[in-house]
N, CA and C atoms as a LAMMPS dump frame, in Angstrom:
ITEM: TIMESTEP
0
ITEM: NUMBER OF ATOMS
303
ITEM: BOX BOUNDS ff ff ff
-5.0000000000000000e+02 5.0000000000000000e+02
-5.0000000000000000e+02 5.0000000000000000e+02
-5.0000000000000000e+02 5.0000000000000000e+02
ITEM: ATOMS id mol type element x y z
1 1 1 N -325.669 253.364 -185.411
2 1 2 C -324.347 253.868 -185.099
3 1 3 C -323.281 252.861 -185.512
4 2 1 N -323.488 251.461 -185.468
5 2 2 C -322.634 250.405 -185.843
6 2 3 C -322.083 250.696 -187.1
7 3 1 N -323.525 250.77 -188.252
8 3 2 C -322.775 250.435 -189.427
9 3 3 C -321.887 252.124 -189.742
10 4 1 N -322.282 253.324 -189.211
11 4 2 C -321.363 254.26 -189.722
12 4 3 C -319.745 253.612 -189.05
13 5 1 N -319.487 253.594 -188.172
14 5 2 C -318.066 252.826 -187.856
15 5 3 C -317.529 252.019 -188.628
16 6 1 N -318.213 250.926 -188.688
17 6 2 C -317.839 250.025 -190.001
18 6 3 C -317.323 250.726 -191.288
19 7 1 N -318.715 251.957 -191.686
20 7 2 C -317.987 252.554 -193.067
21 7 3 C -316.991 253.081 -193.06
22 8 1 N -316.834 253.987 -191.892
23 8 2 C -315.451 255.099 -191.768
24 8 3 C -314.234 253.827 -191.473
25 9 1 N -314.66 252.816 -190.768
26 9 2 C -313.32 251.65 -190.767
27 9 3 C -312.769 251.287 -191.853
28 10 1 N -313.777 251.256 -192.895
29 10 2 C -312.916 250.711 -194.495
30 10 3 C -312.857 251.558 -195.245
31 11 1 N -313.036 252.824 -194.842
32 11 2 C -312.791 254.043 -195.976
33 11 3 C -311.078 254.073 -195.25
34 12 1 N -310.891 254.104 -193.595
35 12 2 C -309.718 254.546 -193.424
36 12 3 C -308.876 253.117 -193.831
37 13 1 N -308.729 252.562 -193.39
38 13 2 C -308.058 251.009 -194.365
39 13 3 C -308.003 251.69 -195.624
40 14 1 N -308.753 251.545 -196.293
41 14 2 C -308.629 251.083 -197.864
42 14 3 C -307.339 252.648 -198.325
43 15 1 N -307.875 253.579 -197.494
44 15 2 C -307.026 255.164 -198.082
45 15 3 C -305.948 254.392 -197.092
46 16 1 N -305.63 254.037 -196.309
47 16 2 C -304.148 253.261 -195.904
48 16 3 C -303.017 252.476 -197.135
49 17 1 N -304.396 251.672 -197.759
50 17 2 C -303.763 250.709 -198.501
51 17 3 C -302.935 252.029 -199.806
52 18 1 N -304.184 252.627 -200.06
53 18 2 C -303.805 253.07 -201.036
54 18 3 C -302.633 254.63 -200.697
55 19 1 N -302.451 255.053 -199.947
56 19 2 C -301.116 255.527 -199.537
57 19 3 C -299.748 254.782 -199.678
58 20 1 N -300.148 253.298 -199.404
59 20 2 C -298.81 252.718 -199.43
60 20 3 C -298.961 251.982 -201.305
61 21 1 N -299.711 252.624 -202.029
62 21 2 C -299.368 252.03 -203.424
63 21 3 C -298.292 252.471 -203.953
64 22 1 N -297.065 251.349 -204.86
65 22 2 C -296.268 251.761 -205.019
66 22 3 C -296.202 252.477 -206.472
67 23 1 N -295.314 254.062 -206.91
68 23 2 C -295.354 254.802 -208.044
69 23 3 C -295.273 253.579 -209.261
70 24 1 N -295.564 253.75 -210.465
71 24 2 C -295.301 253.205 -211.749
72 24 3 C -294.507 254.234 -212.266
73 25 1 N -293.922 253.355 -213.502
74 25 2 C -293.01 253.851 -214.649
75 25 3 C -293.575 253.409 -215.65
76 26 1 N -293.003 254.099 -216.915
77 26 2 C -293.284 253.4 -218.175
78 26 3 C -291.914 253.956 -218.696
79 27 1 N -291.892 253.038 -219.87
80 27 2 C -290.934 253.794 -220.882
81 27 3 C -291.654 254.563 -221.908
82 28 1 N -290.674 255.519 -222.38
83 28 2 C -290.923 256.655 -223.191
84 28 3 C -289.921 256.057 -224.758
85 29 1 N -290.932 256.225 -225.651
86 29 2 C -289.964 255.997 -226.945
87 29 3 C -290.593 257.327 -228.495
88 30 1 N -289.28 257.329 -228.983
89 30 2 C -289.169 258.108 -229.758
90 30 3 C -290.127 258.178 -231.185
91 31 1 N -290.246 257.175 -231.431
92 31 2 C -291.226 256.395 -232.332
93 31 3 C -292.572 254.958 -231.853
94 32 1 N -293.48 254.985 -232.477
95 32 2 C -293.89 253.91 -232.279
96 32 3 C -293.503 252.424 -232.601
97 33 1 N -293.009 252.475 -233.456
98 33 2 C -292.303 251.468 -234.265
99 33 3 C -291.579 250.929 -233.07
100 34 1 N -290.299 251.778 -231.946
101 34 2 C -290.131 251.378 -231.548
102 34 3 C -290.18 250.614 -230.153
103 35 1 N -291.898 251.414 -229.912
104 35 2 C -292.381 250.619 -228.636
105 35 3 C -292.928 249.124 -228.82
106 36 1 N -293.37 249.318 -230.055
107 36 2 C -294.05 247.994 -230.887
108 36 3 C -293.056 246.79 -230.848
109 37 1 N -291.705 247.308 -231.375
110 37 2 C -290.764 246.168 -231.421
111 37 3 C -290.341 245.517 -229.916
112 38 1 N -290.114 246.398 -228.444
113 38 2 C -289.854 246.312 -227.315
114 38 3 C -291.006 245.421 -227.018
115 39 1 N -291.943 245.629 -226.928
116 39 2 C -293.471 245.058 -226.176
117 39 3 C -293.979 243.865 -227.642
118 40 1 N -293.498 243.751 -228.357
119 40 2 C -294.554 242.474 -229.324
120 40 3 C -295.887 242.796 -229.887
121 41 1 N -296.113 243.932 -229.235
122 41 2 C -298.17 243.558 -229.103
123 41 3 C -298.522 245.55 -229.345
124 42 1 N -299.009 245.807 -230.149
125 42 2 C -299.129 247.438 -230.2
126 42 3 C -300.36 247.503 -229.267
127 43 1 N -301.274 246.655 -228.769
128 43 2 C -302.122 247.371 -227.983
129 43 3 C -301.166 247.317 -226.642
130 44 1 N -300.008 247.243 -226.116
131 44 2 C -299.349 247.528 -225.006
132 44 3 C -298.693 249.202 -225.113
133 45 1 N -298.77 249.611 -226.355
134 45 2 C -298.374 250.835 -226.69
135 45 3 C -299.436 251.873 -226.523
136 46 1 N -298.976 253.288 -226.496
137 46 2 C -299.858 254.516 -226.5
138 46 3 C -299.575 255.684 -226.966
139 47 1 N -300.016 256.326 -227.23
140 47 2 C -299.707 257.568 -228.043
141 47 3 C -299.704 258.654 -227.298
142 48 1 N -299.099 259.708 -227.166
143 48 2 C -299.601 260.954 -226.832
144 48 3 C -299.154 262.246 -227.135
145 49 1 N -300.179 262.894 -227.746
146 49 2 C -299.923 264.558 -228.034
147 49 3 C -299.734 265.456 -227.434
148 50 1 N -298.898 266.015 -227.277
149 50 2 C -298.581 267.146 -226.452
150 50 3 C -298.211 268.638 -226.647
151 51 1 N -298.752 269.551 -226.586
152 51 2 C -298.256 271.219 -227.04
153 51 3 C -296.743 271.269 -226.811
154 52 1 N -295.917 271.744 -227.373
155 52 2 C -294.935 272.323 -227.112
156 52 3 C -294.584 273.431 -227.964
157 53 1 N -293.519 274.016 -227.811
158 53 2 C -293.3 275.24 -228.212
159 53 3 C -293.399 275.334 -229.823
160 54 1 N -293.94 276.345 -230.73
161 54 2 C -294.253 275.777 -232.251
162 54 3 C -295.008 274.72 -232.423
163 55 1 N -295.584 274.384 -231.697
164 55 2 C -296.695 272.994 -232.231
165 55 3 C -296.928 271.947 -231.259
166 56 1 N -296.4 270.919 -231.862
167 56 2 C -297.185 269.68 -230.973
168 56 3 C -296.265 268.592 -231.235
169 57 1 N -296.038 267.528 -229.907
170 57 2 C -295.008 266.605 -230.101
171 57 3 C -295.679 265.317 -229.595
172 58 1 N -295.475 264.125 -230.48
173 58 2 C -296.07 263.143 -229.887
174 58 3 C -295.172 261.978 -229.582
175 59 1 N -295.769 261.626 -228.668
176 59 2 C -294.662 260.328 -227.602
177 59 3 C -295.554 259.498 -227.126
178 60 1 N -294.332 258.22 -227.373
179 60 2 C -294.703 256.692 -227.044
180 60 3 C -294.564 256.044 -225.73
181 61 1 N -295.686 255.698 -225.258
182 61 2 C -295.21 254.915 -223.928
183 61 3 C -295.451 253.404 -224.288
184 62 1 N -294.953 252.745 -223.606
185 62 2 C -295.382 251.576 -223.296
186 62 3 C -296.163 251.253 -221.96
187 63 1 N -296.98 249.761 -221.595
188 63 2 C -297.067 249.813 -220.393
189 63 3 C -296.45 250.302 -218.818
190 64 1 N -297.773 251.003 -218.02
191 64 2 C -297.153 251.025 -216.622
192 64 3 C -296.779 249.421 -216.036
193 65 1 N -295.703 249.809 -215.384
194 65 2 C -294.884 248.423 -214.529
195 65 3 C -294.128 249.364 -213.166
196 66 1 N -294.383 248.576 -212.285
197 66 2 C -293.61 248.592 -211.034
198 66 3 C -291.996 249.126 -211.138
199 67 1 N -291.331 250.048 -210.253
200 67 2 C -290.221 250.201 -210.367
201 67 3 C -289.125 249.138 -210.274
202 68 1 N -289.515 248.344 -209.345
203 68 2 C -288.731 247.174 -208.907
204 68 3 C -288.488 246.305 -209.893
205 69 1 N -289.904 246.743 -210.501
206 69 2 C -289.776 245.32 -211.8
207 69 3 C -288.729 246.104 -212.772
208 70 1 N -287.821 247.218 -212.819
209 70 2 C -287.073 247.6 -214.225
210 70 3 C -286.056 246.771 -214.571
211 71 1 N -285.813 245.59 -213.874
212 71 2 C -284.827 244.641 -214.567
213 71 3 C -285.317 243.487 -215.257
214 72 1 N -286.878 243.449 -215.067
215 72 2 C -287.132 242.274 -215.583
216 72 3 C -287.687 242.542 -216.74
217 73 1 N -287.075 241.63 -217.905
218 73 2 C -287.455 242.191 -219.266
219 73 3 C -288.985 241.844 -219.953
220 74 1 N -289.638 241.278 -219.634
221 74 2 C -290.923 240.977 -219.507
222 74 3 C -291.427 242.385 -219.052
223 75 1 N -291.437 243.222 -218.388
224 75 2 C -291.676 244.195 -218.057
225 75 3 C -290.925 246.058 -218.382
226 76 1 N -289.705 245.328 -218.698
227 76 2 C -289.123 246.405 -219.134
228 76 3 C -287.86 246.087 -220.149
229 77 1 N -288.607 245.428 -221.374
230 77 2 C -287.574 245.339 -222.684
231 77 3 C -286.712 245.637 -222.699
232 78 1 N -286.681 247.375 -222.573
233 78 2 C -285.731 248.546 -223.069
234 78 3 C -284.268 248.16 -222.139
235 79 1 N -284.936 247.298 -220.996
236 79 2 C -283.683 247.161 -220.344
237 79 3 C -282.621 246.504 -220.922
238 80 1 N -282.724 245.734 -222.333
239 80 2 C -282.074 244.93 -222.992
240 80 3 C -281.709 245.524 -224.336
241 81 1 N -282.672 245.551 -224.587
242 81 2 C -282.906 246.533 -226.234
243 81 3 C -282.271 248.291 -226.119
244 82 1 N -282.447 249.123 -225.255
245 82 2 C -282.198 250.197 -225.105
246 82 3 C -282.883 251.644 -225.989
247 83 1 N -283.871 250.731 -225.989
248 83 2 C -284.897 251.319 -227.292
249 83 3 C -285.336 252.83 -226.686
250 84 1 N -285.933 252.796 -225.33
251 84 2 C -286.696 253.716 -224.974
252 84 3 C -285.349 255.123 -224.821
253 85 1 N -286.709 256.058 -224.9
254 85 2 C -285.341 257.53 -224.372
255 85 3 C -285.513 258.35 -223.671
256 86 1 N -286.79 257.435 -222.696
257 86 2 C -286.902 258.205 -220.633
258 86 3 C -287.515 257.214 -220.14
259 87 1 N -288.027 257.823 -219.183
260 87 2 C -288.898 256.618 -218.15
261 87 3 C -290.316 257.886 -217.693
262 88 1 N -291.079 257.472 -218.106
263 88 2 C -292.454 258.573 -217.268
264 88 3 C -293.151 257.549 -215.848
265 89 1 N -292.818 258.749 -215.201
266 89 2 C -293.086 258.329 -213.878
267 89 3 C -294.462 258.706 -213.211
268 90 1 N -295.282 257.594 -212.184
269 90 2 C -296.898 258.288 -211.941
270 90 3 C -296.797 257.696 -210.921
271 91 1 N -298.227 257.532 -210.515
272 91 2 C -298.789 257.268 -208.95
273 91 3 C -300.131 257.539 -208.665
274 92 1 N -299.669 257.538 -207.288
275 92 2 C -300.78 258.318 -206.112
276 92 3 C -300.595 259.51 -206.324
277 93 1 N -302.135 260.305 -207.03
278 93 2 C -302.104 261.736 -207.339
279 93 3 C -301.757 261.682 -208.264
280 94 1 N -302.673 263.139 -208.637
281 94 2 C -302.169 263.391 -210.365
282 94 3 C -301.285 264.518 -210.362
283 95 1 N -300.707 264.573 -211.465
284 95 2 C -299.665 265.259 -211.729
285 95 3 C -298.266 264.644 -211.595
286 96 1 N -298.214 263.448 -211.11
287 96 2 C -296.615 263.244 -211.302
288 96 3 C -296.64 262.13 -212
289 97 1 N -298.197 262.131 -213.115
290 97 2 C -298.467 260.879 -214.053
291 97 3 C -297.383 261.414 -215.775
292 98 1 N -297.131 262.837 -215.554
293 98 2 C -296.506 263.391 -216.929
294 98 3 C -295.102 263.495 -216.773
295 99 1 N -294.642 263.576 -215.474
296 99 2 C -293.064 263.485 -215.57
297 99 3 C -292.065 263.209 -215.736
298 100 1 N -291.323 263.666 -216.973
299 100 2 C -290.266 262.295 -217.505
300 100 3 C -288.776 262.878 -217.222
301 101 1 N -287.856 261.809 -217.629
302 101 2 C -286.448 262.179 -217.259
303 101 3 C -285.698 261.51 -218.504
């Protein structure tokens, strides 16, 4: 009987911790070229294809980073450069990993 307590003790902890994880951002860029130039390093970059109406559109992210961190340019270039042209926002749970502004 001990050790089931124990397990259900760090399953509920750990789903605690991870309730209080905070959302990520990335930036969104129009080209690759220009996530490449923001970040230095193309493996910090990513690609992605997406259906849209008539075909298919593809967009650049750069690394996920902390919201808090969007002033620090180490983390968020664009804040200087002005390169990017949204922010995609994610988290806890899927579905609010595609949402951009």
């Amino acid at each position: 009987m001990r050790k089931s307590k124990t397990i259900t003790l760090i399953f509920l902890t750990s789903t605690l911790f991870l309730g209080c994880e905070e959302d990520k951002v990335r930036n969104q860029y129009s080209t690759w070229n220009d996530c490449v130039q923001d970040y230095r390093d193309p493996t910090k970059c990513e690609a992605e294809t997406r259906p849209v109406t008539g075909g298919y559109r593809t967009y650049y992210y750069g690394p996920w980073y902390g919201p808090s961190r969007s002033s620090d340019v180490s983390h968020n270039p664009s804040s200087v450069t002005g390169r990017a042209i949204g922010v995609s926002r994610g988290g806890f749970g899927a579905g609010g990993s595609h949402a951009s502004s």
